[in-house]
C-alpha positions as CSV (number, residue, x, y, z in Angstrom):
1,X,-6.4,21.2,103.6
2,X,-5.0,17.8,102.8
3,X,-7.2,17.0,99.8
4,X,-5.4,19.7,97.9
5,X,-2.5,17.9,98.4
6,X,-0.2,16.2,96.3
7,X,-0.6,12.6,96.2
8,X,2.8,11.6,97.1
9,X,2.8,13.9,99.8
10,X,-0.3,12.4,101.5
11,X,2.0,9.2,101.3
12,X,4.7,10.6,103.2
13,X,1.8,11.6,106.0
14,X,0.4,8.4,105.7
15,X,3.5,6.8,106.4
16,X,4.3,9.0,109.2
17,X,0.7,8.1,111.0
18,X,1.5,4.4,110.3
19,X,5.1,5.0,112.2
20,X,3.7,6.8,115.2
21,X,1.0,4.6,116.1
22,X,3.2,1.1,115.3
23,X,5.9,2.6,117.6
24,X,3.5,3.4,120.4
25,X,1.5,-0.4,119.9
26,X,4.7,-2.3,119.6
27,X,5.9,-0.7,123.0
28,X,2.4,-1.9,124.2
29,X,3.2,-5.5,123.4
30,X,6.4,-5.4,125.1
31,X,4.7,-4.4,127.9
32,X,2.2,-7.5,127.2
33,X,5.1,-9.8,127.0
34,X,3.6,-12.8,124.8
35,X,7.4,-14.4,125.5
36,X,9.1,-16.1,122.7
37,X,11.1,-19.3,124.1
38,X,14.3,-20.7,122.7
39,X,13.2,-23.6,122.4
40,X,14.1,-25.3,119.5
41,X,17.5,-25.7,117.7
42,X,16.6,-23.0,115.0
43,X,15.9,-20.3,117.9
44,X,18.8,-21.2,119.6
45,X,21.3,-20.2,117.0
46,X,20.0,-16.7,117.0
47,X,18.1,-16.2,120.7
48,X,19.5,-16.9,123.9
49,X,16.4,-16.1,126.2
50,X,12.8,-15.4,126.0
51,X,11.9,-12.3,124.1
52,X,8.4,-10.6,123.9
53,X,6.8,-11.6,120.1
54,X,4.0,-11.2,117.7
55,X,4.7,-7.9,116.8
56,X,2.7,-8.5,114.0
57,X,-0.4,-7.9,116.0
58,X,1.0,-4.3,116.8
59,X,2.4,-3.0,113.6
60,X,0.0,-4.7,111.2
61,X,-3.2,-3.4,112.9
62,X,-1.1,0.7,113.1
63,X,-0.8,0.3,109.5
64,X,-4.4,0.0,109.2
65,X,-5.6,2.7,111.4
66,X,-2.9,4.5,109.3
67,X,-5.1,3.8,106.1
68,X,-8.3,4.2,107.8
69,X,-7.3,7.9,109.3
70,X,-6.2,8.7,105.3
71,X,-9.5,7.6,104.1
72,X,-11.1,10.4,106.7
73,X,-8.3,13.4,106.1
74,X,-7.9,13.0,102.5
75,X,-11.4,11.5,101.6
76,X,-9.5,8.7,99.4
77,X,-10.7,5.1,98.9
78,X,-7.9,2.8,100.2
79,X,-7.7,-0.7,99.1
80,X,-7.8,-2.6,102.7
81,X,-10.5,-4.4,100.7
82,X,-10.1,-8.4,100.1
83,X,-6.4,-8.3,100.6
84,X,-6.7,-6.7,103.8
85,X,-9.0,-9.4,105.0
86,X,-6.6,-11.8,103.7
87,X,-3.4,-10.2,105.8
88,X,-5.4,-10.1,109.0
89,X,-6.5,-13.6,108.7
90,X,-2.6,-14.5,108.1
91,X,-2.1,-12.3,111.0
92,X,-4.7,-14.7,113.1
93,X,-3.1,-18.0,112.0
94,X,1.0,-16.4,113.2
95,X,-1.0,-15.6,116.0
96,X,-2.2,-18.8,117.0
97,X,1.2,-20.6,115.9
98,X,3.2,-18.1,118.6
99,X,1.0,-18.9,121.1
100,X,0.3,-22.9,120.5
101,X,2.2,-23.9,117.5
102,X,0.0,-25.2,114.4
103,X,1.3,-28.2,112.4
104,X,3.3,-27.4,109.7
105,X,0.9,-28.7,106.8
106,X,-2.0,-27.8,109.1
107,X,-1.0,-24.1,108.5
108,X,0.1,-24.5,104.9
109,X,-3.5,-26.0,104.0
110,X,-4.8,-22.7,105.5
111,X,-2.3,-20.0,103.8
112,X,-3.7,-22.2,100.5
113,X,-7.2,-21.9,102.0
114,X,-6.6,-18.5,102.5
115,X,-5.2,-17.5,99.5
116,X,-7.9,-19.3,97.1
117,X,-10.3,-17.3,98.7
118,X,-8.5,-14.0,98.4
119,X,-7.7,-14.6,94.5
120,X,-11.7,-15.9,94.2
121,X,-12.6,-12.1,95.3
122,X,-10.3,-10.7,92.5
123,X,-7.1,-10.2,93.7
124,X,-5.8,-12.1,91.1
125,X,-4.3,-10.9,87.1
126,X,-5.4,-13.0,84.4
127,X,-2.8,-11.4,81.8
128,X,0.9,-10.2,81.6
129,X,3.2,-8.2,79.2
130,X,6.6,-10.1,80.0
131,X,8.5,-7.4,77.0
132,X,9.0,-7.7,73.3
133,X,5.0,-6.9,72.6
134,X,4.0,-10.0,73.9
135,X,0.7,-10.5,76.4
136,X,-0.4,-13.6,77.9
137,X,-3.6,-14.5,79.1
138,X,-4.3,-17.3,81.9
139,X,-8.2,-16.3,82.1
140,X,-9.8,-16.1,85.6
141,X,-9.0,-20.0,86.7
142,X,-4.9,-19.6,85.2
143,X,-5.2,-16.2,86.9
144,X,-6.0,-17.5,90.2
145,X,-3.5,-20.4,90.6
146,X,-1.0,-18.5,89.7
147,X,-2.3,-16.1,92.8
148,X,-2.6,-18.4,94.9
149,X,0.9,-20.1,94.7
150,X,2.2,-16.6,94.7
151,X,0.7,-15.6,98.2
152,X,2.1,-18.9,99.7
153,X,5.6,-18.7,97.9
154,X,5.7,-15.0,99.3
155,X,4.1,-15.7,103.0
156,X,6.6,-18.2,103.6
157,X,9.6,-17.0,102.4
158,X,9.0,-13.8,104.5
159,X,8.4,-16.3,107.3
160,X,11.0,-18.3,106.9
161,X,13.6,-15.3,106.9
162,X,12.0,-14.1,109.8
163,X,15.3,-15.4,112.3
164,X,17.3,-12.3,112.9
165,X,16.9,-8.9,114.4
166,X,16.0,-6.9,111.8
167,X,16.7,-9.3,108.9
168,X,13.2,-10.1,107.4
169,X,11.2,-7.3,108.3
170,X,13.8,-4.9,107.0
171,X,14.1,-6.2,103.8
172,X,10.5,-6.3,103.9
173,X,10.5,-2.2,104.4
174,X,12.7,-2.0,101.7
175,X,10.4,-3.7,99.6
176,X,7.7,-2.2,101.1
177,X,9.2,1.3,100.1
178,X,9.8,-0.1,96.5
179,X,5.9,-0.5,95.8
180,X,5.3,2.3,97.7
181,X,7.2,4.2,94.5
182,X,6.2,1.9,91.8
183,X,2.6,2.5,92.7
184,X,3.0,6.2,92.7
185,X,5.5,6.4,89.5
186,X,2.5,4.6,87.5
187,X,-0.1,6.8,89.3
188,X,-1.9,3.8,91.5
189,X,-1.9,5.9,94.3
190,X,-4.4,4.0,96.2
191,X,-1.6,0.9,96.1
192,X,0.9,3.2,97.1
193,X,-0.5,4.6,100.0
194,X,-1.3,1.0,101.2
195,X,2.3,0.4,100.5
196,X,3.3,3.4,102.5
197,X,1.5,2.3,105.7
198,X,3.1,-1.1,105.7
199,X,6.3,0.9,105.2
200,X,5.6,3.3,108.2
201,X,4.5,0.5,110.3
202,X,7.3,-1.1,109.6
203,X,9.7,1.1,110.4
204,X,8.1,1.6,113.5
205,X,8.4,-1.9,114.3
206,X,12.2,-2.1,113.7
207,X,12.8,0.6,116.1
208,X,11.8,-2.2,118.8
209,X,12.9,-5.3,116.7
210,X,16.5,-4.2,116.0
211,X,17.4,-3.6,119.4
212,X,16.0,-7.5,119.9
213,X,13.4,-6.1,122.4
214,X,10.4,-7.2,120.3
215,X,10.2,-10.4,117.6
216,X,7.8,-10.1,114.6
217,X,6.6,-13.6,115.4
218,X,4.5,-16.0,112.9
219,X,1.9,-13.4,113.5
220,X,3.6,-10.5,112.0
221,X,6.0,-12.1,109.1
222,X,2.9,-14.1,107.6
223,X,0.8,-11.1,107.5
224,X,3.7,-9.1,105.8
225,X,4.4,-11.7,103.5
226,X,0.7,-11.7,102.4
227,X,0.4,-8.0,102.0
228,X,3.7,-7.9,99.8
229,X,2.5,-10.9,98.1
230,X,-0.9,-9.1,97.5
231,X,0.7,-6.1,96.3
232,X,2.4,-8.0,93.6
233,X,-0.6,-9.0,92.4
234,X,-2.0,-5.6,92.3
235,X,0.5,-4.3,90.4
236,X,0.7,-6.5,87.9
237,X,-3.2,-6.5,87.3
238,X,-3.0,-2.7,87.0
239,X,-0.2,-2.5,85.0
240,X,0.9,-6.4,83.5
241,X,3.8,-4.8,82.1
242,X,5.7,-4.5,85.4
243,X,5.3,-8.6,85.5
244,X,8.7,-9.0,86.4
245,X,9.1,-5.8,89.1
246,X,7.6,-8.0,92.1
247,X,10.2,-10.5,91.7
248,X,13.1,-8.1,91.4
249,X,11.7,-6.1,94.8
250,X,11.1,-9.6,96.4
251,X,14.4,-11.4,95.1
252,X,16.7,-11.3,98.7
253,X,13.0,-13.1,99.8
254,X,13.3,-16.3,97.1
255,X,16.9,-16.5,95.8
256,X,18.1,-17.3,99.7
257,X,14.7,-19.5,100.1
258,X,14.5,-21.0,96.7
259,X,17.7,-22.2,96.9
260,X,18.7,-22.9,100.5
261,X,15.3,-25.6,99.5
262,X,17.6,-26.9,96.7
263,X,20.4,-27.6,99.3
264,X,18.2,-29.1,101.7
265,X,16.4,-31.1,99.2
266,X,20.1,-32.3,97.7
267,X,20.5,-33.5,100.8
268,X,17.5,-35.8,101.2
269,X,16.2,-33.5,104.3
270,X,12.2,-33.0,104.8
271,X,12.0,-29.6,103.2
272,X,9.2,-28.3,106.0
273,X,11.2,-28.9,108.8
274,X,12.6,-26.1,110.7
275,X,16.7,-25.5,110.3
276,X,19.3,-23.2,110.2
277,X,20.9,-23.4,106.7
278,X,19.7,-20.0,105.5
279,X,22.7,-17.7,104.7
280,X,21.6,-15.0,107.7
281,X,21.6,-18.1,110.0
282,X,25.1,-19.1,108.8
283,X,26.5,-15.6,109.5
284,X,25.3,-16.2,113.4
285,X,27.0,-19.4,113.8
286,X,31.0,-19.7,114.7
287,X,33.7,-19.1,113.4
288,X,31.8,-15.8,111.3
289,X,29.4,-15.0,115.0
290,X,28.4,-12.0,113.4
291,X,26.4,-9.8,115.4
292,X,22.2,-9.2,114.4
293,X,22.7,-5.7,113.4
294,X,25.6,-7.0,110.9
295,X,23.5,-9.5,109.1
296,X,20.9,-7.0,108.9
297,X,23.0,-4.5,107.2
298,X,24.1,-6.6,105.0
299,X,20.9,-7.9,103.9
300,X,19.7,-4.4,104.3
301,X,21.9,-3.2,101.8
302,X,20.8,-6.3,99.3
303,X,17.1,-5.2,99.6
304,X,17.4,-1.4,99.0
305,X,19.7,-2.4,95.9
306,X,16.6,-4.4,94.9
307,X,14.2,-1.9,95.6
308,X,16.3,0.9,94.0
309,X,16.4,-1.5,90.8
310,X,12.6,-2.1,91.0
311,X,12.0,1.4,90.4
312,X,14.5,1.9,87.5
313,X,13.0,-0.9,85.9
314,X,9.7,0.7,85.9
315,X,10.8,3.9,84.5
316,X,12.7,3.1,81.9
317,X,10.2,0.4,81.1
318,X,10.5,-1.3,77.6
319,X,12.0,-4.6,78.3
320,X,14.2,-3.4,80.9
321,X,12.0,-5.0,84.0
322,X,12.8,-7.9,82.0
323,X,17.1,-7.7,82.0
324,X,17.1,-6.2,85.1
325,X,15.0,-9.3,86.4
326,X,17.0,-11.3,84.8
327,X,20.7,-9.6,86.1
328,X,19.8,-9.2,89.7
329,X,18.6,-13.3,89.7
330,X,21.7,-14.2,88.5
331,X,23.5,-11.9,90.7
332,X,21.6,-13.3,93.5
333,X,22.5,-16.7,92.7
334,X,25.7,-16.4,92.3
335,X,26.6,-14.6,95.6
336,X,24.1,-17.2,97.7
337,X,26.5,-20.5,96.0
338,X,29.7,-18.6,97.1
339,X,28.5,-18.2,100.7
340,X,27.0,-21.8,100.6
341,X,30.6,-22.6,99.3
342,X,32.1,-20.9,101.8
343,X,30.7,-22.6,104.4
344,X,31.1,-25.7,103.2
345,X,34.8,-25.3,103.0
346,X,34.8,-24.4,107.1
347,X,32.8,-26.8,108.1
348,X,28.8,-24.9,108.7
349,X,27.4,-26.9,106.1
350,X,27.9,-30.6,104.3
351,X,28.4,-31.2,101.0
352,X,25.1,-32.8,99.4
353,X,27.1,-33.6,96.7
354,X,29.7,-35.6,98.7
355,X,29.7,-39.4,98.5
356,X,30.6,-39.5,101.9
357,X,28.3,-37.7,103.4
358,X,25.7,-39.6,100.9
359,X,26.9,-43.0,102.3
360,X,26.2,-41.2,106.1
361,X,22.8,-40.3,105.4
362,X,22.1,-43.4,103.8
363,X,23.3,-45.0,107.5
364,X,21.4,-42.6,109.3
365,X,18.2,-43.3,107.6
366,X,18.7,-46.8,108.0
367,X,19.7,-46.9,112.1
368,X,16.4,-44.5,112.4
């Protein structure tokens, strides 16, 4: 029955099993109630009292009973493989940080750990087709540096999003969704019904997340960030042409983190300390006090732009992954320096570029 299937419509079921059981296991944890404190400055500005967390270890283990049940109905190989090794060992190190917080650079080593081993077992592309009939070619090692500081670049700007109701993991199922039809537009079903269940599971997830009932935790925002950063990497070593489509379906990800690290490094901060200078943590505080849902929607909307784009780019193709790379970066840019603008002009944010506030740190530094 479901092998004659199309393809895409065994993605739809897939996503649909993927849904079901990560709405059933999230509810689970909520029953569990691994408690997220607020008990840091960071938490504080968006939590007000303990909330069950670590999601992650509800929806990320759905999506892959989700895969395993299509490898039974519709007798196709799914590629858990390497990567999925690599997601649930992510998953184990969120895990541990919810419940017993790891040291920053502890945790980094092992998402580089991690990833090196991951890339080692070939999830890694040693060539690209950036447009104008040009390939390049990194060869295995080039191949698998450029993997590895992909995973971590991903992993942690999903994590670091990861503040909000809603914020990160949405734009993660909208990103999700835009492999999901990337995949099956350049027939890699396999990748797309991967991409599907992390969609489904997801989506489940959100159900819980949005209505703050359940956090995503370490556990849950590393895992995602490694499966979208694995996708990537998938895609590009089936099809190096779509080089730049990652980046466009990840962009709301690394414009905000990118450059939010710029600011912070402007301003002579330690750039692995926790803080609240991301643009969804600025709409929390006063005088904007936007609600979760708000900041959500509005990154929301961001994301399935993105993902929208993603999948124009790849079917028009030529060198219009490239442009539209190109356009939504700039775009991206521009809109995060207004905000940061914005807020610097009422007060949430100093100017790094201020000699005043220059002489202050300078002070600081020096009394400390």
């Amino acid at each position: 029955m479901f092998t004659d299937m199309h393809p895409a419509l065994n993605i739809f079921l897939v996503g649909g099993i993927a849904l079901l059981l990560s709405t059933i296991a999230c509810r689970l944890l909520i029953f569990i109630r691994l408690l997220d404190q607020p008990d840091s400055e960071r938490k504080l500005v968006s939590q007000k009292k303990a909330v069950p967390s670590s999601g992650g270890a509800g929806f990320i283990p759905a999506g892959f009973l989700a895969l395993a049940a299509s490898s039974v109905l519709f007798q196709l190989e799914t590629p858990i493989g390497w990567l999925g090794l690599g997601v649930v060992a992510m998953l184990l190190i969120g895990l541990f940080d919810d419940l017993s917080n790891i040291n920053a650079k502890l945790k980094l080593g092992l998402q580089i750990a991690i990833g090196v081993g991951i890339a080692m077992m070939g999830v890694y592309a040693d060539a690209i087709a950036p447009g104008f009939g040009k390939v390049r070619e990194f060869g295995a090692i080039g191949g698998i540096l450029l993997a590895v500081v992909w995973f971590v670049t991903v992993t942690n700007a999903v994590n670091f999003m990861d503040g909000a109701n809603g914020v990160s993991m949405g734009m993660a199922t909208f990103a999700s969704m835009g492999f999901c039809g990337v995949a099956g537009f350049a027939g890699e079903w396999e990748l797309a019904l991967a991409a599907a269940a992390l969609t489904g599971a997801l989506i489940g997830f959100l159900f819980w997340n949005v209505a703050g009932r359940l956090f995503a935790g370490d556990a849950g925002a590393l895992g995602v960030g490694m499966a979208l950063g694995g996708f990537s990497i998938l895609l590009v070593k089936a099809r190096p042409e779509f080089v730049f489509i990652p980046a466009i379906l990840l962009s709301p990800f690394l414009v905000d983190v990118l450059l939010t690290l710029n600011y912070r490094v402007k301003r002579g901060d330690n750039f692995w300390e926790a803080h609240t200078m991301h643009v969804y943590q600025l709409g929390l505080k006063p005088p904007l006090s936007l609600k979760h849902w708000q900041v959500a929607i509005g990154h929301w909307m961001i994301a399935a732009n993105c993902a929208a784009l993603g999948f124009a780019a790849a079917a028009i193709g030529y060198e219009a992954p490239l442009v539209i790379f190109i356009g939504v970066t700039l775009l991206g840019c521009a809109m995060h320096v207004r905000i940061r603008r914005a807020a610097i002009a009422v007060g949430l944010l100093d100017d790094p570029n201020s000699n005043e506030e220059q002489s202050q740190r300078q002070v600081d530094e020096g009394n400390a």
